[in-house]
Backbone as a ProteinNet text record, in pm:
[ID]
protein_1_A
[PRIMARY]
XXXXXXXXXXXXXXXXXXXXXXXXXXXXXXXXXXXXXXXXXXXXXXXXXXXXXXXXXXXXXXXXXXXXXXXXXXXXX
[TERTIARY]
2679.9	2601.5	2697.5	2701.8	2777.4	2736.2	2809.1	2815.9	2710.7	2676.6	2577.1	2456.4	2441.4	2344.2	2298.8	2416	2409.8	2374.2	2462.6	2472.4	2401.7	2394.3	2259.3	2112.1	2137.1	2051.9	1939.1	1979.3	1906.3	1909.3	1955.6	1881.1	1767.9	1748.4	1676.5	1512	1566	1445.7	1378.2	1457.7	1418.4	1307.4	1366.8	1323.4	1206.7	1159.5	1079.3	939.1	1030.2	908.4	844.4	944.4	855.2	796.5	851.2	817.5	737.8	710.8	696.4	625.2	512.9	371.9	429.4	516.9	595.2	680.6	732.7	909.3	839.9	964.4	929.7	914.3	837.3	784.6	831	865.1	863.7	862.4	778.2	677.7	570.1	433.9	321.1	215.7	162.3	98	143.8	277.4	296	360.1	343.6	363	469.9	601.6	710	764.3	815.9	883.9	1036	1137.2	1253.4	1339	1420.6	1529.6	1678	1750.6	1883.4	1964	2094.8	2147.3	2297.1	2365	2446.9	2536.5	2692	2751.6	2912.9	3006.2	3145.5	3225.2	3124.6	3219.4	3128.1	3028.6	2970.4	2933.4	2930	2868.6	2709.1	2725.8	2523.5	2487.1	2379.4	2285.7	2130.1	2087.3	1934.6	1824.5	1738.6	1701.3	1531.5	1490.3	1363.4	1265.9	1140.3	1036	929.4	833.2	683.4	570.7	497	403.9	344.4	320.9	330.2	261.5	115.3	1.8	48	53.1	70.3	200.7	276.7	465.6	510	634.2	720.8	819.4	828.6	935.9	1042.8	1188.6	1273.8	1290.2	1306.2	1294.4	1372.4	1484.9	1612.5	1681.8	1858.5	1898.9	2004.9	2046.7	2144.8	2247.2	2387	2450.8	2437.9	2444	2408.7	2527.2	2564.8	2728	2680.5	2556.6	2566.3	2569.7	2560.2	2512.6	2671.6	2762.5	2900.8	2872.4	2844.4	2872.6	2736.2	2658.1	2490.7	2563.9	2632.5	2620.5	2802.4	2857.4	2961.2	2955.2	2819.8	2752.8	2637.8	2628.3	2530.4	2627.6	2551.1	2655.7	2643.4	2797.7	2848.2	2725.4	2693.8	2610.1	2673.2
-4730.1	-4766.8	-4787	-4901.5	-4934.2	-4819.4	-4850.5	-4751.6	-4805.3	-4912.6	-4974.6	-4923.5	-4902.2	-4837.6	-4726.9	-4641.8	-4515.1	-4468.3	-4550.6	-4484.6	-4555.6	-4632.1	-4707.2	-4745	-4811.8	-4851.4	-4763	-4640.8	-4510.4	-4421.4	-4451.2	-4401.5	-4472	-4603.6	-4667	-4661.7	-4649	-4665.4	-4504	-4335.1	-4256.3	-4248.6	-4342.1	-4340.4	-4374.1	-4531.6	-4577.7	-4517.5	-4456.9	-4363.9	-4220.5	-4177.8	-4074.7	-4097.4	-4236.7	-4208.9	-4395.9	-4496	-4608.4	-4633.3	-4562.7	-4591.1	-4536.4	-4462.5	-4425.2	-4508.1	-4608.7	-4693.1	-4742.2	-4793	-4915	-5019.6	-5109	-5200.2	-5315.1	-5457	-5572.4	-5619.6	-5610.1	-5625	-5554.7	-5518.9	-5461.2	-5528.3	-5425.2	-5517.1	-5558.8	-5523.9	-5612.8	-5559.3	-5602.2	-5496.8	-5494.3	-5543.8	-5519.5	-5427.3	-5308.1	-5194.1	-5215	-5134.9	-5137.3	-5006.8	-4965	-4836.5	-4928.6	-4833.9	-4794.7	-4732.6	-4769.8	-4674.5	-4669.6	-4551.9	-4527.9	-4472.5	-4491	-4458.2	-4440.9	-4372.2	-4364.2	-4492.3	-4510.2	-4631.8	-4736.5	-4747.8	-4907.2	-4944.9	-5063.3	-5101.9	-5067.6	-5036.3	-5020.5	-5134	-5048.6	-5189.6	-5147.3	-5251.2	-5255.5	-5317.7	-5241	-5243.5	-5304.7	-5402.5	-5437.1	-5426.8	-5385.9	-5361.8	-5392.6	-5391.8	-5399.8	-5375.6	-5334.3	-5297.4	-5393.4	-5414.9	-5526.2	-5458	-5486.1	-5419	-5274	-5203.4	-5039.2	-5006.4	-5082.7	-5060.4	-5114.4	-5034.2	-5061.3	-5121.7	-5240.2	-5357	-5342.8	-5356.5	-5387.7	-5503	-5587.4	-5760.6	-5785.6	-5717.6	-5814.5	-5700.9	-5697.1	-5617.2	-5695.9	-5654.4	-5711.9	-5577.3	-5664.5	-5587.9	-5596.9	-5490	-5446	-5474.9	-5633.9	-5645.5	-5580	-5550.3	-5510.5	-5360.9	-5279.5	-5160.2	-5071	-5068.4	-5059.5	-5034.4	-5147.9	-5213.2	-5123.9	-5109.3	-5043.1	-4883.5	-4856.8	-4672.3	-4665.7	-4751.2	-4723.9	-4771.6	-4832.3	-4790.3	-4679.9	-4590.1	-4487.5	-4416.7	-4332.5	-4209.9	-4097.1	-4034.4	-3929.3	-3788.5	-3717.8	-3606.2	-3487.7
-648.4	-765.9	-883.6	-970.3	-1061.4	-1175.3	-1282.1	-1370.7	-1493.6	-1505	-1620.5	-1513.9	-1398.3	-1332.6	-1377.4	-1374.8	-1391.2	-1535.8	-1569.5	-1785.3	-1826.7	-1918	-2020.2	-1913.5	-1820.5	-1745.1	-1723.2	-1687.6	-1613.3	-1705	-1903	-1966.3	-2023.2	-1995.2	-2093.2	-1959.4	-1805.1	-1752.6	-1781.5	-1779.3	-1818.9	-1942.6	-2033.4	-2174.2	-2130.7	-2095.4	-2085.8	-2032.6	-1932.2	-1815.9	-1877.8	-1976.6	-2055.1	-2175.9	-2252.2	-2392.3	-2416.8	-2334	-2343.3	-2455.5	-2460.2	-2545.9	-2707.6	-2727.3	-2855.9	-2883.5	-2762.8	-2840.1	-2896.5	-3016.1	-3139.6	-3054.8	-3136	-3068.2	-3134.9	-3090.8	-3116.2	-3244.1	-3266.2	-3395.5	-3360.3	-3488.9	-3486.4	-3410	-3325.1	-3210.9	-3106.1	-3040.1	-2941.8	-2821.8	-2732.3	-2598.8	-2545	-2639.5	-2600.5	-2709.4	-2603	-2694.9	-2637.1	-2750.9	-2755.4	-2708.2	-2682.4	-2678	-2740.3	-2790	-2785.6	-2723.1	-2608.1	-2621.7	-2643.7	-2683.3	-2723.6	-2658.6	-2603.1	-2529.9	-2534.2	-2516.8	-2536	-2438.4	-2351.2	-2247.9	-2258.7	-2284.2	-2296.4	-2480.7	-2488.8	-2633.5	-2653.7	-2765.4	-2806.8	-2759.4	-2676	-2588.2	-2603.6	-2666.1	-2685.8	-2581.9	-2526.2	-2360.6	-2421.3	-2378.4	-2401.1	-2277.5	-2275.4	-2173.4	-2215.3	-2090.1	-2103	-2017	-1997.4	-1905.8	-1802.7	-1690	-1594.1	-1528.7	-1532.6	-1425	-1493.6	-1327.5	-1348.8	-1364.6	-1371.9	-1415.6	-1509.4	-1594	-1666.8	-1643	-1689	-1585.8	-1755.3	-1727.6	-1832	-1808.3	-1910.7	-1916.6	-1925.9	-2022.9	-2080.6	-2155.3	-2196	-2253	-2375	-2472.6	-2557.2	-2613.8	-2657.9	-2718.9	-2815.5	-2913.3	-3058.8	-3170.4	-3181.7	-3234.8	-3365.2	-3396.7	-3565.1	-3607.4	-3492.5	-3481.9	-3560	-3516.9	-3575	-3727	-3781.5	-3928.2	-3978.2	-3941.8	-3992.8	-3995.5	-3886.6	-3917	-4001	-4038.5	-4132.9	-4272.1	-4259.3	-4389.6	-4490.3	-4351.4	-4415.6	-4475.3	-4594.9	-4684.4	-4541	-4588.9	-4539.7	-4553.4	-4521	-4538.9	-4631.1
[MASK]
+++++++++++++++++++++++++++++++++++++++++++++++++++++++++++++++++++++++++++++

């Protein structure tokens, strides 16, 4: 089993399978919800899904080139 199997992949289907009806969604209204995830060996990858009959199918995934630049701009705590 490859490792995008293992790491983002098989957190984002976890996610999905416990928390689907809570991810952010698309836009308001719409039956595609989102995850993030975050990782030391892969780039932020944003995992999109949706409900298909009685399953949670993941549709499509992207890398997050902006995600970097967004958290080295929050203030320090």
């Amino acid at each position: 089993m490859a490792h995008f199997e293992r790491g983002p992949l098989a957190a984002a289907r976890e996610y999905f399978g416990r928390f689907f009806e809570e991810a952010l969604t698309e836009s308001p209204g719409s039956p595609i919800r989102y995850y993030m995830t975050v990782s030391t060996f892969f780039p932020v990858l944003g995992f999109y899904a949706a409900r298909v009959g009685g399953c949670i199918e993941i549709l499509d995934f992207i890398v997050d080139e902006d995600y970097e630049d967004l958290v080295e701009d929050d203030p320090d705590d």
